[in-house]
Jmol script that loads the backbone (N, CA, C; Angstrom):
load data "model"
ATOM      1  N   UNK A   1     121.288  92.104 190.064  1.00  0.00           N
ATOM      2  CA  UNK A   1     121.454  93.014 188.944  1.00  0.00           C
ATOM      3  C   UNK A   1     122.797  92.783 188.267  1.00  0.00           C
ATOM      4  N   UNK A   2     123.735  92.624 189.075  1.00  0.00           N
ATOM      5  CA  UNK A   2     125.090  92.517 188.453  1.00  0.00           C
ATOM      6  C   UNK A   2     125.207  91.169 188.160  1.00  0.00           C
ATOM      7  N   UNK A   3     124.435  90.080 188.083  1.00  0.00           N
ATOM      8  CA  UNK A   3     124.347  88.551 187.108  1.00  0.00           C
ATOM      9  C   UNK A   3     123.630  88.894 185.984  1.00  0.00           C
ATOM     10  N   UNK A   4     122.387  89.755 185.866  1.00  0.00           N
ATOM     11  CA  UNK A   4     121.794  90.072 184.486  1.00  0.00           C
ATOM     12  C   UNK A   4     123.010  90.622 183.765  1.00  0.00           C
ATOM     13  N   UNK A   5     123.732  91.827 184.592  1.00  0.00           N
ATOM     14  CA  UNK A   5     124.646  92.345 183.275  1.00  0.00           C
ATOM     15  C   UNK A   5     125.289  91.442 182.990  1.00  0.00           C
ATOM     16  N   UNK A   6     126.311  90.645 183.399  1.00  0.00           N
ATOM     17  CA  UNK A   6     127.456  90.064 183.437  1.00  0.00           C
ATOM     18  C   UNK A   6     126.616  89.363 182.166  1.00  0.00           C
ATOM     19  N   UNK A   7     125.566  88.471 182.598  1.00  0.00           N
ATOM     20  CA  UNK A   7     124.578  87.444 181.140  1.00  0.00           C
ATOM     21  C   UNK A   7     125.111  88.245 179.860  1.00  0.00           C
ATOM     22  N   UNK A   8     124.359  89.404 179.930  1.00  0.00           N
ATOM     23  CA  UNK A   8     124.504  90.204 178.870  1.00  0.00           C
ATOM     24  C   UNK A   8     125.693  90.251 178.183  1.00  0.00           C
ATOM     25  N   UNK A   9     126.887  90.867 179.128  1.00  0.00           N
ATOM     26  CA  UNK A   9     127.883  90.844 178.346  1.00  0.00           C
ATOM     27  C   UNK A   9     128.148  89.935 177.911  1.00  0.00           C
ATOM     28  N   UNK A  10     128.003  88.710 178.252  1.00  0.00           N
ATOM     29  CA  UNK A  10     128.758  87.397 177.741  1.00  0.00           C
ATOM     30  C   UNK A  10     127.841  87.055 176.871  1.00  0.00           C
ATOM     31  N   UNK A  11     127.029  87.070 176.713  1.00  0.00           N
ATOM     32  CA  UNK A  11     126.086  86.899 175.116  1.00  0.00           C
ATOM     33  C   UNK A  11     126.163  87.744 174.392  1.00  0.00           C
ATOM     34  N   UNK A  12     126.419  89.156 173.901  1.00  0.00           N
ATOM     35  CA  UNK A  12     126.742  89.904 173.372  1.00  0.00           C
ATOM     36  C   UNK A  12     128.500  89.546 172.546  1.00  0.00           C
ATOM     37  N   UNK A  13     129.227  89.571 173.827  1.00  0.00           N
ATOM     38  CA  UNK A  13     130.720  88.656 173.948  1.00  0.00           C
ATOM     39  C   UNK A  13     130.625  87.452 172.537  1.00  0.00           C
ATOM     40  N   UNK A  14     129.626  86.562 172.927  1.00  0.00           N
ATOM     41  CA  UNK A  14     129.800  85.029 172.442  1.00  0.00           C
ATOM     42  C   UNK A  14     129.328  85.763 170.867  1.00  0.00           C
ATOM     43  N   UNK A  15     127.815  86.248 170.720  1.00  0.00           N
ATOM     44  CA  UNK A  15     127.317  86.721 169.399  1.00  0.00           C
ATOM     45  C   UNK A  15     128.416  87.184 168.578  1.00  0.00           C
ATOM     46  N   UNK A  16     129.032  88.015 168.961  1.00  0.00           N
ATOM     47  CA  UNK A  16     130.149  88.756 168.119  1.00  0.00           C
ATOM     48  C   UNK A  16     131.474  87.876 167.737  1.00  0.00           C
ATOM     49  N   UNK A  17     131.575  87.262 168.906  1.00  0.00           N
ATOM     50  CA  UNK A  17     132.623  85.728 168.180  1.00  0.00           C
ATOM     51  C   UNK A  17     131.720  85.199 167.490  1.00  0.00           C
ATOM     52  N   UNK A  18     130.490  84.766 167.318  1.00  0.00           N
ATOM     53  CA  UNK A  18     130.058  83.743 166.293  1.00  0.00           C
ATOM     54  C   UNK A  18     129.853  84.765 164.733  1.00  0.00           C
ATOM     55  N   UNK A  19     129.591  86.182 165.205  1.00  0.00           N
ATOM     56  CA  UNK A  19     129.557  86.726 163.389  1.00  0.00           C
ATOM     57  C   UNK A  19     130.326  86.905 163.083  1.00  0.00           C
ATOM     58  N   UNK A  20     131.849  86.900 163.474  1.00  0.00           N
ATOM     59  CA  UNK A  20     133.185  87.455 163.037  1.00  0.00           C
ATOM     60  C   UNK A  20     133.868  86.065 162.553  1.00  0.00           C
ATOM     61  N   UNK A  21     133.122  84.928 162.616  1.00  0.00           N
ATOM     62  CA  UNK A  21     134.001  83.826 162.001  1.00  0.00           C
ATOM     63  C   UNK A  21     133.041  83.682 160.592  1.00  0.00           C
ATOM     64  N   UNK A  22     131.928  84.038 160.484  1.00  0.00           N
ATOM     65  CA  UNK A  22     131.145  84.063 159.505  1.00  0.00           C
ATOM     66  C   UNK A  22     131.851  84.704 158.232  1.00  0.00           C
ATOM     67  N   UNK A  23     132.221  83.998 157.756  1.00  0.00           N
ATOM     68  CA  UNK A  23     132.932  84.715 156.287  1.00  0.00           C
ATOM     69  C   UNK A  23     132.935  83.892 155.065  1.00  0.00           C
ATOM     70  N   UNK A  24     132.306  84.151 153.943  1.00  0.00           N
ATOM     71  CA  UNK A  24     131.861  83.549 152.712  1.00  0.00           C
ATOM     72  C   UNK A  24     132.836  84.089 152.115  1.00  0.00           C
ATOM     73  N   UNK A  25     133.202  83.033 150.981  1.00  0.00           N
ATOM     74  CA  UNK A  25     134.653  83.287 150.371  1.00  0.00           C
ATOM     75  C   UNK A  25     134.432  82.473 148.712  1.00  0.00           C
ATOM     76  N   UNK A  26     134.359  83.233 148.123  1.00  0.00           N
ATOM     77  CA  UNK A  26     134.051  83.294 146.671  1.00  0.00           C
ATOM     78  C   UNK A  26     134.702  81.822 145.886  1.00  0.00           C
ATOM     79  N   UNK A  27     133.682  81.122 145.249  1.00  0.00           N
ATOM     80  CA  UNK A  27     134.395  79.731 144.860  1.00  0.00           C
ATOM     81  C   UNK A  27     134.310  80.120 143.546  1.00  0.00           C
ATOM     82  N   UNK A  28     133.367  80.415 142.654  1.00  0.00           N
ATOM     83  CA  UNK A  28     132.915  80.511 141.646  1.00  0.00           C
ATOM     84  C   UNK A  28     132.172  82.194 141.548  1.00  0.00           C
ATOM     85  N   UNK A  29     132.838  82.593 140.250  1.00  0.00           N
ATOM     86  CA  UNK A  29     132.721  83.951 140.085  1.00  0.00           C
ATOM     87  C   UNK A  29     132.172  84.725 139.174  1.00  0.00           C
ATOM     88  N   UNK A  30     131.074  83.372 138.663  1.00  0.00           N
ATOM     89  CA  UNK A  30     130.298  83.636 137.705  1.00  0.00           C
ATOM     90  C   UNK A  30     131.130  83.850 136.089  1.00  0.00           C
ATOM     91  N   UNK A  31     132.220  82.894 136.192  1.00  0.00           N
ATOM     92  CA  UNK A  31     133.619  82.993 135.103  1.00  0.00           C
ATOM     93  C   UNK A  31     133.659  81.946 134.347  1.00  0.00           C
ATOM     94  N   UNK A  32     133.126  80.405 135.103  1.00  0.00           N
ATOM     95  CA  UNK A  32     133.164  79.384 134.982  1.00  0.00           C
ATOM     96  C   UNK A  32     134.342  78.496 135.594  1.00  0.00           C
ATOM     97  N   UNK A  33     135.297  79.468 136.111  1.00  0.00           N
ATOM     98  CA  UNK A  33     136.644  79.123 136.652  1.00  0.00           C
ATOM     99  C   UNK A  33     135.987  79.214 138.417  1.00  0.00           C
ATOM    100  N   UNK A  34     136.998  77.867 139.205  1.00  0.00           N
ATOM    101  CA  UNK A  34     136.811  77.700 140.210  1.00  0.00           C
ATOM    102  C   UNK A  34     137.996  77.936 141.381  1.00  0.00           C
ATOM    103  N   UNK A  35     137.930  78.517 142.397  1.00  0.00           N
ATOM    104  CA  UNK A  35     139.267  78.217 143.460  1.00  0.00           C
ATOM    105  C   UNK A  35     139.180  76.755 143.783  1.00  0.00           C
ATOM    106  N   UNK A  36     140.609  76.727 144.525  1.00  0.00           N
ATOM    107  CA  UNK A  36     140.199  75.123 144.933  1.00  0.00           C
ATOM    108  C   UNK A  36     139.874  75.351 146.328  1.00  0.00           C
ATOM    109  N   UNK A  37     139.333  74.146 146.996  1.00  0.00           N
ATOM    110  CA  UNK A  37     139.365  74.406 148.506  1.00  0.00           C
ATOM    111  C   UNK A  37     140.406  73.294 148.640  1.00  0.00           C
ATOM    112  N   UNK A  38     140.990  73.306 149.843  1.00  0.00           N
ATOM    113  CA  UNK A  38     142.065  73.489 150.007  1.00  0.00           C
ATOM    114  C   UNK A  38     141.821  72.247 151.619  1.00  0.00           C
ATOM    115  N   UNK A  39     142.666  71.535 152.411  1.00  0.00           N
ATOM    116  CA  UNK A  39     142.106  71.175 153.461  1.00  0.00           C
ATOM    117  C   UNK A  39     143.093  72.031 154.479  1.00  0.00           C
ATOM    118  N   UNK A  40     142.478  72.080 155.399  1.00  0.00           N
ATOM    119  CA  UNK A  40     143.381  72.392 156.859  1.00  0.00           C
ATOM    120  C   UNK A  40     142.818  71.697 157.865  1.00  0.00           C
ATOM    121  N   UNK A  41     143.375  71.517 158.748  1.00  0.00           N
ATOM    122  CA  UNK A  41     143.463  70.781 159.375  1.00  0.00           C
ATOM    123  C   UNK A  41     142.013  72.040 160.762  1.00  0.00           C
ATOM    124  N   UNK A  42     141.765  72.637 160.803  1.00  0.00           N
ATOM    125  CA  UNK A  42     141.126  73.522 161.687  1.00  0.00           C
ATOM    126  C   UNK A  42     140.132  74.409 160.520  1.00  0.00           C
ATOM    127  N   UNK A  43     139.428  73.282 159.491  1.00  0.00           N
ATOM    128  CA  UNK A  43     138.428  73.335 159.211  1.00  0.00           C
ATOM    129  C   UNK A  43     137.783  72.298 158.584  1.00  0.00           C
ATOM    130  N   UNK A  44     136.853  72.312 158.363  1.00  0.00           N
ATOM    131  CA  UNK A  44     135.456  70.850 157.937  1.00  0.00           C
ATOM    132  C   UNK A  44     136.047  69.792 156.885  1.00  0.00           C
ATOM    133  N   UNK A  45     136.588  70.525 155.541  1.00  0.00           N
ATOM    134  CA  UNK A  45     137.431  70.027 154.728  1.00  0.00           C
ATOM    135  C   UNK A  45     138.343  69.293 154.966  1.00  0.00           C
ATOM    136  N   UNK A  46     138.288  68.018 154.481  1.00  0.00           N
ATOM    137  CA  UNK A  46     139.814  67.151 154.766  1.00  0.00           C
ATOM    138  C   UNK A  46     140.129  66.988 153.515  1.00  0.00           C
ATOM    139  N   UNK A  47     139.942  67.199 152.523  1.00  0.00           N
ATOM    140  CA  UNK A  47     140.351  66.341 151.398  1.00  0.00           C
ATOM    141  C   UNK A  47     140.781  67.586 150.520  1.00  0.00           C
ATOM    142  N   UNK A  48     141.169  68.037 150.166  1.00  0.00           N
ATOM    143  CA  UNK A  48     141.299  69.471 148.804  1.00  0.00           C
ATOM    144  C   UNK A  48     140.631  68.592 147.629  1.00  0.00           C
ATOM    145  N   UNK A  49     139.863  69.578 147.442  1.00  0.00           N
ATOM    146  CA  UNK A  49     139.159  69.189 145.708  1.00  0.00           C
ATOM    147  C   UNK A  49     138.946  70.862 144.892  1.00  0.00           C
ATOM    148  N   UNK A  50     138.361  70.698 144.024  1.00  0.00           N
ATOM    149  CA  UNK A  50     138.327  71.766 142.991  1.00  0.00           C
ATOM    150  C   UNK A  50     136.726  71.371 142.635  1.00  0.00           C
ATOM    151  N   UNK A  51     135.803  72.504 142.951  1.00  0.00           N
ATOM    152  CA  UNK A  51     134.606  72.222 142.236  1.00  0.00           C
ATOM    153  C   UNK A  51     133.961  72.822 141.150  1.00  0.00           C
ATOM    154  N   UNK A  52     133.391  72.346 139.977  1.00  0.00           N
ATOM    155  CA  UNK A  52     133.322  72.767 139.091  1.00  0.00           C
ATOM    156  C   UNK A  52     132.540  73.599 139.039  1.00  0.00           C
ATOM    157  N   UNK A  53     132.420  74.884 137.917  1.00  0.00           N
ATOM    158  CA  UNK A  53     131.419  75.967 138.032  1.00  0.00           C
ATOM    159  C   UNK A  53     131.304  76.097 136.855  1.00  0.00           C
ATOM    160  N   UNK A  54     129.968  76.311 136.682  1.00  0.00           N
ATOM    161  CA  UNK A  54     128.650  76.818 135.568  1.00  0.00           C
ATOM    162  C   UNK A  54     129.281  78.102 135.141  1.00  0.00           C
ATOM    163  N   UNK A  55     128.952  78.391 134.019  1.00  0.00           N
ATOM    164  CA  UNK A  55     129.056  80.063 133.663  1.00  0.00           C
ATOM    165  C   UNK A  55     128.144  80.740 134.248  1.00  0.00           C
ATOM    166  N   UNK A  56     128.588  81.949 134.577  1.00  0.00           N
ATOM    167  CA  UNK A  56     127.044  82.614 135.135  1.00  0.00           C
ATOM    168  C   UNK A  56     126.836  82.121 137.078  1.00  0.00           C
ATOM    169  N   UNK A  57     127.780  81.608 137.023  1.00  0.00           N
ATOM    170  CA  UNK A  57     127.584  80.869 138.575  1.00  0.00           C
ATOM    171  C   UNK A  57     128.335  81.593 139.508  1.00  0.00           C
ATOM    172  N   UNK A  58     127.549  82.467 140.316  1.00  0.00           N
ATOM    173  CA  UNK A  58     128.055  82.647 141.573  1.00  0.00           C
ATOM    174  C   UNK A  58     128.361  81.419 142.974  1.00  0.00           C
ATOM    175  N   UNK A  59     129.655  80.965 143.149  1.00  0.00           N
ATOM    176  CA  UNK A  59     129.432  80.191 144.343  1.00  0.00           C
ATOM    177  C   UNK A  59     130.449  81.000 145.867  1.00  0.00           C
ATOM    178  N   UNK A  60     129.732  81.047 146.630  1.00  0.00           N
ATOM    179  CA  UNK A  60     130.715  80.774 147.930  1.00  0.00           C
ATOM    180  C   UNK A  60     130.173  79.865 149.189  1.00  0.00           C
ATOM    181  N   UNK A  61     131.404  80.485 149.499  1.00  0.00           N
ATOM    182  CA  UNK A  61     131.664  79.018 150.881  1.00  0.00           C
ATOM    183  C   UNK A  61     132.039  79.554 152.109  1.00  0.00           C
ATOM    184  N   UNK A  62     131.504  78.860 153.018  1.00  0.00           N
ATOM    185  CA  UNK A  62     132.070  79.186 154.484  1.00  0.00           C
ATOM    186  C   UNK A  62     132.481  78.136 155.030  1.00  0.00           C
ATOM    187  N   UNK A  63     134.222  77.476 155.346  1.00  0.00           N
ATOM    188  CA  UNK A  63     134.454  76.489 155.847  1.00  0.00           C
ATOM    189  C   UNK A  63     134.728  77.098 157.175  1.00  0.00           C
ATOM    190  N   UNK A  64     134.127  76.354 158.021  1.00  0.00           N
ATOM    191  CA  UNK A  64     134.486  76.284 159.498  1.00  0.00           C
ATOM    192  C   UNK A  64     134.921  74.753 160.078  1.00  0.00           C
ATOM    193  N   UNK A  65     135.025  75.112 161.100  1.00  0.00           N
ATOM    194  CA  UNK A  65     136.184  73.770 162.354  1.00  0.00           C
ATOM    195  C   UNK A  65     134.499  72.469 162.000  1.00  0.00           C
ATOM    196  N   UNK A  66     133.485  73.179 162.488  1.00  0.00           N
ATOM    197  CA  UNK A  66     132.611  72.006 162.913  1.00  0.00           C
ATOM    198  C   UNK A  66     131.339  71.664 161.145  1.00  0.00           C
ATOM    199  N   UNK A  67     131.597  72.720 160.345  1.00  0.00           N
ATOM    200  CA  UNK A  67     130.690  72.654 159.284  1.00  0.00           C
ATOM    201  C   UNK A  67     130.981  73.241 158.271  1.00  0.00           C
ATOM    202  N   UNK A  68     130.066  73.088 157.039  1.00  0.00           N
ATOM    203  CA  UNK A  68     130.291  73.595 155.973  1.00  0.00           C
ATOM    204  C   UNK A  68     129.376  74.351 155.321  1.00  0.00           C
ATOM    205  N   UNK A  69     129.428  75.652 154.957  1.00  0.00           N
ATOM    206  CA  UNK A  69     127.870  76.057 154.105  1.00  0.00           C
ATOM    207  C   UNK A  69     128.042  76.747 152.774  1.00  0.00           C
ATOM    208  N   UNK A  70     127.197  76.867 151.972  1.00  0.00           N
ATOM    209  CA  UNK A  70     127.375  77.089 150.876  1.00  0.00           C
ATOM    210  C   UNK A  70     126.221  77.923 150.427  1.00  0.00           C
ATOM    211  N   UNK A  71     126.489  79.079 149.270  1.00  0.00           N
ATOM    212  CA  UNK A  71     125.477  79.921 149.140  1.00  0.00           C
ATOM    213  C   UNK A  71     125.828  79.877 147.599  1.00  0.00           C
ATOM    214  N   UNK A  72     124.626  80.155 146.684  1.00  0.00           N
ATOM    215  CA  UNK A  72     125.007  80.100 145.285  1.00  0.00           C
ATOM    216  C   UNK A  72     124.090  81.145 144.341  1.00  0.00           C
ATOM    217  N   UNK A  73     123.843  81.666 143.659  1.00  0.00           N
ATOM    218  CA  UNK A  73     122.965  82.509 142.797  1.00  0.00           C
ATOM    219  C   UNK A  73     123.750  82.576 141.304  1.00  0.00           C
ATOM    220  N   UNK A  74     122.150  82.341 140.545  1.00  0.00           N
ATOM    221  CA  UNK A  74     122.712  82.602 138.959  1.00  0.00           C
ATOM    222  C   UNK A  74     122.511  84.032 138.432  1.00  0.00           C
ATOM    223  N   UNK A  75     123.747  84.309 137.427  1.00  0.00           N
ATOM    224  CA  UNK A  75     123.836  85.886 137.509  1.00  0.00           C
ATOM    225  C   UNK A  75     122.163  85.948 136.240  1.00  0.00           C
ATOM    226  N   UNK A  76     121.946  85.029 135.619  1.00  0.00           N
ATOM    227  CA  UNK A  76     120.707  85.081 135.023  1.00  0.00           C
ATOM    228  C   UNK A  76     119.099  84.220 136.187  1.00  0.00           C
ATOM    229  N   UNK A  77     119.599  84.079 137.308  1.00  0.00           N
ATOM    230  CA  UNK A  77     118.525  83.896 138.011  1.00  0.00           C
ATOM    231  C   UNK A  77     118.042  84.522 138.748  1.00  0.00           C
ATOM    232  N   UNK A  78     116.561  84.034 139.285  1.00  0.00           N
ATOM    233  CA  UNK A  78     115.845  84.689 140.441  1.00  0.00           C
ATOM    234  C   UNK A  78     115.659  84.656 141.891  1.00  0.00           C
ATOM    235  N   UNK A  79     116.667  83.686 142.399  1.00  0.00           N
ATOM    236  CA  UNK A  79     116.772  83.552 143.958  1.00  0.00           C
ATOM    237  C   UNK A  79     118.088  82.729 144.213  1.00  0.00           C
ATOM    238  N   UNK A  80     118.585  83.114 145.173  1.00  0.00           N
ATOM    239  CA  UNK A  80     119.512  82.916 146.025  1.00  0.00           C
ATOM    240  C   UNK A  80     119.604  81.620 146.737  1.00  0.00           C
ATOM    241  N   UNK A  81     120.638  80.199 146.745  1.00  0.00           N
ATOM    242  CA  UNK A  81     120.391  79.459 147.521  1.00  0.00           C
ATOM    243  C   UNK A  81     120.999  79.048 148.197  1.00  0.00           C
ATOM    244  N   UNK A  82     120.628  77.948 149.127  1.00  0.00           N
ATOM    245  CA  UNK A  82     121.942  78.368 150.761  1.00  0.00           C
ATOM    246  C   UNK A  82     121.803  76.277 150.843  1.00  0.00           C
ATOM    247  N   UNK A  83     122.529  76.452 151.771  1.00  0.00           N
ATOM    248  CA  UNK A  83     122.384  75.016 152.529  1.00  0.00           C
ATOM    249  C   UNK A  83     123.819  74.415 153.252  1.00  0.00           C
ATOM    250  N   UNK A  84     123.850  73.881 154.371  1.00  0.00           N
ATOM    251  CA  UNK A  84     125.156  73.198 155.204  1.00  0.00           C
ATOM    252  C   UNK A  84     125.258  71.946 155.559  1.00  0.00           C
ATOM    253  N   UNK A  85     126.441  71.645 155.743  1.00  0.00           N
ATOM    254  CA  UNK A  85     126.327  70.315 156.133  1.00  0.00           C
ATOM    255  C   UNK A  85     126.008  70.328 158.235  1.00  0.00           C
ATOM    256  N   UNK A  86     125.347  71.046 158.726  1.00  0.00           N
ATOM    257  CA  UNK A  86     124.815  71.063 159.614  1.00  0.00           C
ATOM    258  C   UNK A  86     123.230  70.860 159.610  1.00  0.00           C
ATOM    259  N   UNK A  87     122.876  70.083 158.908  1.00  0.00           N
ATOM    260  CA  UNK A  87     121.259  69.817 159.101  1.00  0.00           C
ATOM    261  C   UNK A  87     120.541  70.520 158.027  1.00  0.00           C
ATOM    262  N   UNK A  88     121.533  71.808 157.209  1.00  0.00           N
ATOM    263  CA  UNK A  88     120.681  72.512 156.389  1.00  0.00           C
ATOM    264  C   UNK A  88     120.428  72.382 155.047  1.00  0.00           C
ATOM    265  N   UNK A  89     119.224  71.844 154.650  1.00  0.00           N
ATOM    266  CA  UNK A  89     119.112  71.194 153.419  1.00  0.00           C
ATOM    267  C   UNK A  89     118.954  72.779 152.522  1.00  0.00           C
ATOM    268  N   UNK A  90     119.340  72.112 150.971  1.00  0.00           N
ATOM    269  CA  UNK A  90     119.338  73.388 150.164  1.00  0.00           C
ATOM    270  C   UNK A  90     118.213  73.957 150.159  1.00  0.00           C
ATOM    271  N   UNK A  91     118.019  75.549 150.085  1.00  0.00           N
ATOM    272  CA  UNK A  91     116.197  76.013 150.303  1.00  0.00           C
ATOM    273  C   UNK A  91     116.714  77.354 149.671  1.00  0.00           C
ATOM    274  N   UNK A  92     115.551  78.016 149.385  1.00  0.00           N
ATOM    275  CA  UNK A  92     115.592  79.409 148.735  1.00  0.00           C
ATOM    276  C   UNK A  92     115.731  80.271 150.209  1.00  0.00           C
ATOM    277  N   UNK A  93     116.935  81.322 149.707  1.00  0.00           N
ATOM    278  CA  UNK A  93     117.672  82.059 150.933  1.00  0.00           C
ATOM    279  C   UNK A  93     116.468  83.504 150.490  1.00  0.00           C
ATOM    280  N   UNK A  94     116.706  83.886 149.639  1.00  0.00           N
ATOM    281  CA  UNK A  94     115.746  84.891 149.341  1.00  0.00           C
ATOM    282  C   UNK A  94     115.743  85.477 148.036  1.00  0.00           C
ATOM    283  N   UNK A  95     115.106  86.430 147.438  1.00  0.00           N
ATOM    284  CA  UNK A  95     114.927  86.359 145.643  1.00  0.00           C
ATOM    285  C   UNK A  95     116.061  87.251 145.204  1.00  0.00           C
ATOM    286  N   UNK A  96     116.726  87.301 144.212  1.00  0.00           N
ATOM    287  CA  UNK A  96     117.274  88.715 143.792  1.00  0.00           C
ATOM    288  C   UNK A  96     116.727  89.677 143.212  1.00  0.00           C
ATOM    289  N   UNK A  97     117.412  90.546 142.669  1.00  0.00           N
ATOM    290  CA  UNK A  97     116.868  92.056 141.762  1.00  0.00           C
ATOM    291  C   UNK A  97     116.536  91.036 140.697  1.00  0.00           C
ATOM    292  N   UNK A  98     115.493  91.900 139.978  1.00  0.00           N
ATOM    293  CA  UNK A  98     115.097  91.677 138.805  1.00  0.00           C
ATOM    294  C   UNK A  98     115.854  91.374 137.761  1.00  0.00           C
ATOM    295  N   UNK A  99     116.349  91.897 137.627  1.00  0.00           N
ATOM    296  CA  UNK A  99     117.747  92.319 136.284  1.00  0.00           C
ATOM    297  C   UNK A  99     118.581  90.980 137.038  1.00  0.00           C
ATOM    298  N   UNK A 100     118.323  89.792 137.406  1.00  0.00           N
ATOM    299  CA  UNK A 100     119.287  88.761 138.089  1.00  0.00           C
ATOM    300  C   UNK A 100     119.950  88.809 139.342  1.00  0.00           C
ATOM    301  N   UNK A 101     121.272  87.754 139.590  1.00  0.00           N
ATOM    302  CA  UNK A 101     121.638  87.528 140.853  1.00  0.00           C
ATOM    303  C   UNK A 101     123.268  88.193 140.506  1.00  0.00           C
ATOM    304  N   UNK A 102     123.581  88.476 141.724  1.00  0.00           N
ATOM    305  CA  UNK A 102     125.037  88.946 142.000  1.00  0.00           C
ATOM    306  C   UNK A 102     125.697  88.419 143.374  1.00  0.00           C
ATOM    307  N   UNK A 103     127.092  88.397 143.073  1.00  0.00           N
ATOM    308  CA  UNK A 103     127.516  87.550 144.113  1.00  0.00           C
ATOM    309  C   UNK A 103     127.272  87.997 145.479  1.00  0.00           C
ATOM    310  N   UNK A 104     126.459  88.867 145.813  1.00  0.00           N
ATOM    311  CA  UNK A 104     126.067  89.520 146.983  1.00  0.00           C
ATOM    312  C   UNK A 104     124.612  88.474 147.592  1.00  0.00           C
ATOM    313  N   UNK A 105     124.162  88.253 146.104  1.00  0.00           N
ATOM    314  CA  UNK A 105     123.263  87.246 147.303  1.00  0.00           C
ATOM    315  C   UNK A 105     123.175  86.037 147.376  1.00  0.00           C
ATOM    316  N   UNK A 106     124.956  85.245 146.627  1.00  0.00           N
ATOM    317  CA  UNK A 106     124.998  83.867 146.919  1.00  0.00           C
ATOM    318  C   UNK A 106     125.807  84.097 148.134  1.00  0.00           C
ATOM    319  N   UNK A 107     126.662  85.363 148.763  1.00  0.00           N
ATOM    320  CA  UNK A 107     127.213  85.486 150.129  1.00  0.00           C
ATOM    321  C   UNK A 107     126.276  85.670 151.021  1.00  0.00           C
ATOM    322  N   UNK A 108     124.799  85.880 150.862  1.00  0.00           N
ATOM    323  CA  UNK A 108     123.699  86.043 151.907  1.00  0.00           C
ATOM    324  C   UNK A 108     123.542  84.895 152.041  1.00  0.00           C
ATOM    325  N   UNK A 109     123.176  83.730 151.184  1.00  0.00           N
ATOM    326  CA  UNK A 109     122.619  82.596 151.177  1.00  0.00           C
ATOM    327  C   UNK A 109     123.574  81.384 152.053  1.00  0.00           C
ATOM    328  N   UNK A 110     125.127  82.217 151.694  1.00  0.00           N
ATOM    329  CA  UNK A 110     125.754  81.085 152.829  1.00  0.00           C
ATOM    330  C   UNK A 110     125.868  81.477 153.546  1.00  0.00           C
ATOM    331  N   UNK A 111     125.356  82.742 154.142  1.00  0.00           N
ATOM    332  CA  UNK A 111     125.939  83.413 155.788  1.00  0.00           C
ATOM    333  C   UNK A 111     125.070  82.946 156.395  1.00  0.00           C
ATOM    334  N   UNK A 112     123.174  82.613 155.720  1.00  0.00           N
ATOM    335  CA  UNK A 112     122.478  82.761 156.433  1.00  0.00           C
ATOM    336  C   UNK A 112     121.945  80.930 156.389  1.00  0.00           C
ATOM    337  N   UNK A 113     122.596  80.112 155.717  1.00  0.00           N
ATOM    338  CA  UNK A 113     122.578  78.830 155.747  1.00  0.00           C
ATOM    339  C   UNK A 113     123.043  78.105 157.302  1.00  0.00           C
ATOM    340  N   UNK A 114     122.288  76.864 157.467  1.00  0.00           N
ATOM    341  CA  UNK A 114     122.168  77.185 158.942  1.00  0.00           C
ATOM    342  C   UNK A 114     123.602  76.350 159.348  1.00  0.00           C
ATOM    343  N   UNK A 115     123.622  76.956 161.157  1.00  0.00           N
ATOM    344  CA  UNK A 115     125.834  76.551 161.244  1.00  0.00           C
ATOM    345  C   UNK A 115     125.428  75.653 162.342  1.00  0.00           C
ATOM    346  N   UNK A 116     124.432  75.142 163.223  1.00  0.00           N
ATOM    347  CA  UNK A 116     123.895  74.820 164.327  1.00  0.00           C
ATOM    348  C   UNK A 116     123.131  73.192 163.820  1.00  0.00           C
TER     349      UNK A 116
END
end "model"
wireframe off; spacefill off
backbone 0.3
color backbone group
């Protein structure tokens, strides 16, 4: 009984380290103006570049140590899209409101873009 808990805690433990590094960070703000990314050395990025953005373009990003993902929605479109450089090719993350996209569901599209 006390190896089931112990399992538990430590998967519970590990889950909560893996959603607390999960953080999408606004590239494009639907302005046409872009942040740059930037490299560090204790994430995916080596190179700093500046990527260009559409008007109307929601972009963010999640750089991590082992990958990269990206989530995007047009504030005049109908779905949300995701994709990483972990195996995850670009695919529809899920649709927006009617009335268009908001940067809420190009941050779904890279949270939920795959990190594995």
């Amino acid at each position: 009984m006390k190896k089931i808990i112990l399992m538990a805690v430590t998967v519970a433990a590990a889950s909560a380290t893996m959603n607390a590094q999960a953080a999408a960070v606004a590239v494009c703000a639907g302005a046409g103006t872009a942040s740059p990314q930037v490299s560090a050395s204790s994430s995916f990025i080596k190179t700093p570049f500046t990527p260009k953005c559409s008007a109307n373009t929601h972009l963010m990003v999640d750089d991590q140590t082992t990958f990269y993902r990206v989530g995007a929605a047009s504030v005049k479109g109908k779905n949300g899209f995701g994709g990483s450089t972990a195996g995850g090719a670009v695919s529809v993350n899920a649709s927006c409101a009617v009335t268009g996209c908001a940067a809420s569901d190009a941050s779904a599209a890279a949270t939920n873009a795959t990190s594995v």
